[in-house]
C-alpha positions in Angstrom: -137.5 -41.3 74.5 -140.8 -40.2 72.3 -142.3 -42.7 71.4 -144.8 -42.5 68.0 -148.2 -44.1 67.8 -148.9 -44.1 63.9 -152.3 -46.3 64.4 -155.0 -47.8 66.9 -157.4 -50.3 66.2 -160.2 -52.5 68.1 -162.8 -55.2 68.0 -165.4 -56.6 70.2 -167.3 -59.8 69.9 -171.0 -60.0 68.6 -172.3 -61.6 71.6 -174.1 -58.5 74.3 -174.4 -60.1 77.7 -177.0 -57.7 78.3 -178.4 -56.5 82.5 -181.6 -58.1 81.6 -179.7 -61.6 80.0 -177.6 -61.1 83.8 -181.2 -60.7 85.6 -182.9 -63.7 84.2 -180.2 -65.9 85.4 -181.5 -65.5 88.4 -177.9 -65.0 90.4 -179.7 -62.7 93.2 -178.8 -59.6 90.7 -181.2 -57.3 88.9 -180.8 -54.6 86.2 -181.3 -51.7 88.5 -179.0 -53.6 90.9 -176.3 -53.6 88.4 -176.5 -50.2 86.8 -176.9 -49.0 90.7 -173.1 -50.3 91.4 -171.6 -50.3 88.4 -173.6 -48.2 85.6 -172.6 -50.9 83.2 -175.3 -51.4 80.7 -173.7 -53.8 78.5 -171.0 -56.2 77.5 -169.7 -58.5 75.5 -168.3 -61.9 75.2 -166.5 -64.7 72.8 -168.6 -67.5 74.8 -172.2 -68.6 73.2 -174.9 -66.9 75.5 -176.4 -70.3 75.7 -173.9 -72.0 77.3 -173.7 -69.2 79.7 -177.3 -69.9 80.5 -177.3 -73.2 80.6 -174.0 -74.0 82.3 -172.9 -70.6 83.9 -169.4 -71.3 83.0 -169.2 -73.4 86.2 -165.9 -75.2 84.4 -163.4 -72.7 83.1 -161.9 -75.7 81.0 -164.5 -76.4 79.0 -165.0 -72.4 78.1 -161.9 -72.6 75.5 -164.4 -74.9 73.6 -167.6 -73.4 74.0 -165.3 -70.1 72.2 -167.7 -69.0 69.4 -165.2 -66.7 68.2 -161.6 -66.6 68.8 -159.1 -64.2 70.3 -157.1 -64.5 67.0 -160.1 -63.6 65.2 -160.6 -60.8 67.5 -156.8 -59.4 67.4 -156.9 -59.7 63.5 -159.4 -57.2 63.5 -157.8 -54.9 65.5 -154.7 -54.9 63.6 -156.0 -54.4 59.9 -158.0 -51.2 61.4 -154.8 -50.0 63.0 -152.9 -50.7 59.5 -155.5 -48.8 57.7 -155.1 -45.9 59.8 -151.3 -45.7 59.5 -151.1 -46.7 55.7 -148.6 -49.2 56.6 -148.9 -53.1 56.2 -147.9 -56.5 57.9 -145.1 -56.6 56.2 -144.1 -53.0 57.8 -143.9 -55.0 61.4 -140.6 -55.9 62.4 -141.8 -56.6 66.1 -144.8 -58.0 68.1 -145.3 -57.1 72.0 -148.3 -58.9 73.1 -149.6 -59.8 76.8 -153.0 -59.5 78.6 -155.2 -60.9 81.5 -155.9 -64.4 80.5 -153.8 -66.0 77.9 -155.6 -68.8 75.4 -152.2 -71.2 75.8 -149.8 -71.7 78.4 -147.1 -71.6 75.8 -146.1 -70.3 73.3 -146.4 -66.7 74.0 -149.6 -64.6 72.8 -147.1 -63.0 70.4 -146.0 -65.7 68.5 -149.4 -66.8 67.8 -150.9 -64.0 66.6 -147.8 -63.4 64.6 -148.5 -67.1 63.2 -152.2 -65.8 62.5 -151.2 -62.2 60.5 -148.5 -64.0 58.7 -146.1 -62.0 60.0 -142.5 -63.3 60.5 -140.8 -61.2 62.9 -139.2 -61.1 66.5 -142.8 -62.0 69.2 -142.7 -61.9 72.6 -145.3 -61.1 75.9 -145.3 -58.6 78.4 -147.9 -59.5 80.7 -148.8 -56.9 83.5 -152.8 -58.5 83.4 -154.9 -54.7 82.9 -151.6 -52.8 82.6 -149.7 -55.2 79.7 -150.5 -52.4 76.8 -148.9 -49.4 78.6 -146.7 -51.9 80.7 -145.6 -52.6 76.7 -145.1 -48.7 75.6 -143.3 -47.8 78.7 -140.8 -50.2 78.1 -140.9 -49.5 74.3 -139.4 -45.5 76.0 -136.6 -47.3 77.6 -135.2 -48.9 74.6 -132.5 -47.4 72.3 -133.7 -46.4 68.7 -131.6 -48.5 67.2 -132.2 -51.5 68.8 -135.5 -51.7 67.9 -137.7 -52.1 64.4 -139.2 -49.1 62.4 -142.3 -50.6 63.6 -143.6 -52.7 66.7 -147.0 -53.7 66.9 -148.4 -54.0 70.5 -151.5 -56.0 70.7 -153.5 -57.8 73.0 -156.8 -59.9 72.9 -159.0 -60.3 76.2 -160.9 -63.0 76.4 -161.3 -63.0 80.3 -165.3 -64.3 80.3 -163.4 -67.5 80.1 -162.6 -67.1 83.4 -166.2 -65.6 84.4 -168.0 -67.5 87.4 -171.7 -66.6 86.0 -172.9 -67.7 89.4 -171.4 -65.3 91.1 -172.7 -61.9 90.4 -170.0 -59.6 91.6 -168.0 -60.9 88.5 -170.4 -61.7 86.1 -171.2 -57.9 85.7 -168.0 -56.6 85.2 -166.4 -58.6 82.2 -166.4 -58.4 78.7 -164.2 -59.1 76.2 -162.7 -57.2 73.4 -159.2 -56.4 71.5 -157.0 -54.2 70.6 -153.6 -53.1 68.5 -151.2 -50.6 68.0 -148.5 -49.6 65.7 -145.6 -47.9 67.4 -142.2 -46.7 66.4 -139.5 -45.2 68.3 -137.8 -43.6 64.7 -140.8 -42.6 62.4 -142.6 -39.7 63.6 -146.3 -39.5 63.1 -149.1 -36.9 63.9 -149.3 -38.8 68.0 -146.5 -38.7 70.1 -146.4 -41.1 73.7 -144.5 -38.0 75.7 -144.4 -39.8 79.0 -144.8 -43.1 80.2 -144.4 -44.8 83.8 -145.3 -47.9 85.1 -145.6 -48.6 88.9 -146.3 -51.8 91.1 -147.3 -52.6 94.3 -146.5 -56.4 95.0 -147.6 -56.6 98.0 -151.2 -56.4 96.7 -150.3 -58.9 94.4 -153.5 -61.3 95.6 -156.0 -58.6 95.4 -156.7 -59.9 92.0 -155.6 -63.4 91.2 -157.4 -65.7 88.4 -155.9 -69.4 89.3 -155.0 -72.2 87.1 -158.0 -73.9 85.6 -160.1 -71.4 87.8 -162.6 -68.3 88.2 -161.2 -64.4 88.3 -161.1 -63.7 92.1 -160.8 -59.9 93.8 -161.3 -58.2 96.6 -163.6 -55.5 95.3 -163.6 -52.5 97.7 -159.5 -52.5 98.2 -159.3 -52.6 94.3 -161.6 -50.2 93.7 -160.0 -47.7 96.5 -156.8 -48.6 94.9 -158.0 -47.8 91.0 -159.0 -44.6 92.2 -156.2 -43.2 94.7 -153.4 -44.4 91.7 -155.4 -42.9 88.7 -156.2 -39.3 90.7 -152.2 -39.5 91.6 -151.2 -40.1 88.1 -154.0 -37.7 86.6 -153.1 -34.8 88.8 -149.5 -35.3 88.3 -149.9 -35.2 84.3 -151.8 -31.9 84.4 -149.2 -30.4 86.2 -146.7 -31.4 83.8 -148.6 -29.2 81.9 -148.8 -25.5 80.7 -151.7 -23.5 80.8 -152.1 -24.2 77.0 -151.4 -27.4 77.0 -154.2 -28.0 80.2 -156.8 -26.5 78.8 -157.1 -29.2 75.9 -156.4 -32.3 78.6 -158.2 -35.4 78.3 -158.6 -38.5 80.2 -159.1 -42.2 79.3 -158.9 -44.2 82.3 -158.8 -47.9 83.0 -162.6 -49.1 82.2 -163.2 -51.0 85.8 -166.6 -49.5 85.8 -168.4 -46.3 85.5 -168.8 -45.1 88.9 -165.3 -45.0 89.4 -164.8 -43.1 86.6 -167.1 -41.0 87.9 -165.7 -40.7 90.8 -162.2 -39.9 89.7 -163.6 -37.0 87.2 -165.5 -35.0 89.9 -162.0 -35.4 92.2 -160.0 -34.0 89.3 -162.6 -31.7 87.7 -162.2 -33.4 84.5 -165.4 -32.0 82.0 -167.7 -34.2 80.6 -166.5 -33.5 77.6 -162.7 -34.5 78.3 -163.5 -38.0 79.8 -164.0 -40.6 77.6 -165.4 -43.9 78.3 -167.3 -47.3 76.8 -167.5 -49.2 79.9 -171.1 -48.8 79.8 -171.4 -50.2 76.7 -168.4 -53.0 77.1 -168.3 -53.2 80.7 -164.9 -54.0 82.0 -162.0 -55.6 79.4 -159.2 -55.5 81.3 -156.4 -54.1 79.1 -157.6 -53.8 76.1 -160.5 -50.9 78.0 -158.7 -47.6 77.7 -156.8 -48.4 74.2 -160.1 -49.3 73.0 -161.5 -46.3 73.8 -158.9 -44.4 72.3 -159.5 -46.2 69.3 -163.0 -45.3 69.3 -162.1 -41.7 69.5 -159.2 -41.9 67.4 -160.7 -39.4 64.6 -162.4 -37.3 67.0 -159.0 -35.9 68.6 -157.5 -32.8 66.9 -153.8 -31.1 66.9 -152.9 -29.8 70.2 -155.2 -32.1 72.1 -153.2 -33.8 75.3 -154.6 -37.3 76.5 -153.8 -39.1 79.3 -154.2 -42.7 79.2 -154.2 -44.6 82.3 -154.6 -48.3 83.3 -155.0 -50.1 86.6 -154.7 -53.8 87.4 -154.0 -56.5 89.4 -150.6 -57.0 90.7 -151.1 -54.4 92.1 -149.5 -52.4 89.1 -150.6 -48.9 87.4 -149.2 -47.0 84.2 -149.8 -44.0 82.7 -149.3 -42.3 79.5 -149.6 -38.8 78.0 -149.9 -38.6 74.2 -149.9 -35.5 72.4 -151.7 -35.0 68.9 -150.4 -33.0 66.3 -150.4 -31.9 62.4 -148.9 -35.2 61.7 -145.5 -36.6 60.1 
């Protein structure tokens, strides 16, 4: 089933956890260290940068308090810019998918809180797949039949995994940052961006590759995930492509999972993906689990033009990947 993506939106935090803020904690890092392994510049987080410094987070319970901004607050924002772009309003939502990394309660789900927070009374539940939960959320959005669902479902999900950030431990403390992001989705009302395909895998196996523990600090075992990330998002780029015509190829474009810049870089040279097909703000955001590639595509949302083809991939822990090709056109 198509699936139509009528708006994006996105928001990060005010706070930069900048490589020099990372250096001068004095965690056996440096900013040429950092840029060296992950050519992350930059990120940002919903935690004050003083209580970083002073406490490096070492107590992941007290981190819901030290919250200078919320993940509601965050999520909000990303949904009035999606609503702007799709000239449709809260009232327009007759569903709310919702699910990320690290969620803010135990229960209820995500989705009924930000629900509570818009003012929106409708049907809210999770799907939670950690750095897959937005496309884990669309691909199961393609199973469903048309008239089971709403005209509209919003799919949203707000990251604040610094929360969970050991800022002792400098193989996490570069990665993370937090952000959010929405869409607004309809399996009946066409619009100008269609979701063509969509797959989800898993690998449960893997599932302690990446674990974040109750009341604890994100965990992972770097080089497997990393070799992972890359061997699932060349498998599902190559595999889009040649779903492909020639046409249709030559105005591809990739938005991958934003684990960090080399392996981006790493996964365009394999694939021979131009420069100016790969889009990215992991430098700038460094890595925010699933809200990264929807992010970006909401960053670049008025950049891509009718006939573009984009794939949009994600990665995470579980081990679980999903991939998605959407397909811009002249609109509704």
């Amino acid at each position: 089933m198509t699936v139509y993506l009528h708006g994006v939106g996105h928001a990060h935090p005010k706070n930069e956890i900048t490589n020099d803020f990372l250096e001068r904690l004095d965690i056996g890092t440096s900013v040429e260290w950092i840029l060296e392994r992950t050519g992350i510049r930059s990120r940002r987080t919903v935690l004050g940068l003083d209580y970083i410094a002073k406490t490096r987070n070492a107590d992941v319970r007290a981190a819901s308090e030290a919250m200078v901004v919320s993940g509601a607050d965050l999520v909000s924002e990303a949904v009035e810019m999606a609503l702007a772009r799709s000239g449709m309003t809260r009232a327009d939502i007759g569903l709310i998918l919702a699910g990320g990394t690290l969620p803010e309660y135990v229960t209820p789900a995500e989705a009924g809180w930000i629900g509570g927070r818009l003012g929106i009374e409708a049907p809210a539940v999770d799907v939670r797949s950690a750095c897959t939960s937005v496309g884990a959320a669309l691909y199961l959005l393609s199973l469903m039949a048309p008239d089971k669902i709403p005209d509209l479902v919003l799919v949203a999900a707000s990251e604040t995994i610094t929360r969970a950030v050991d800022y002792r431990d400098r193989s996490a403390a570069v990665l993370w940052g937090d952000a959010a992001v929405a869409l607004l989705v309809s399996t009946r009302l066409p619009s100008r961006v269609r979701l063509e395909q969509a797959s989800l895998s898993s690998s449960p196996a893997g599932w302690d590759k990446v674990v974040i523990p109750w009341a604890s600090h994100f965990t992972q075992q770097g080089r497997t995930v990393q070799a992972f990330a890359i061997k699932r998002t060349v498998q599902m780029l190559r595999e889009l492509r040649a779903s492909l015509d020639r046409a249709d190829a030559e105005r591809f474009h990739f938005i991958g999972h934003q684990a960090n810049a080399l392996m981006l870089e790493n996964v365009c040279r394999t694939c021979q993906i131009p420069a100016d097909r790969h889009h990215e703000n992991v430098q700038d955001f460094g890595n925010t689990a699933t809200a990264g590639s929807p992010s970006v595509l909401s960053q670049e949302w008025e950049r891509f033009r009718p006939g573009d083809c984009v794939a949009l991939l994600g990665v995470g822990a579980g081990l679980t990947w999903t991939g998605g090709l959407l397909r811009f056109g002249e609109g509704a």
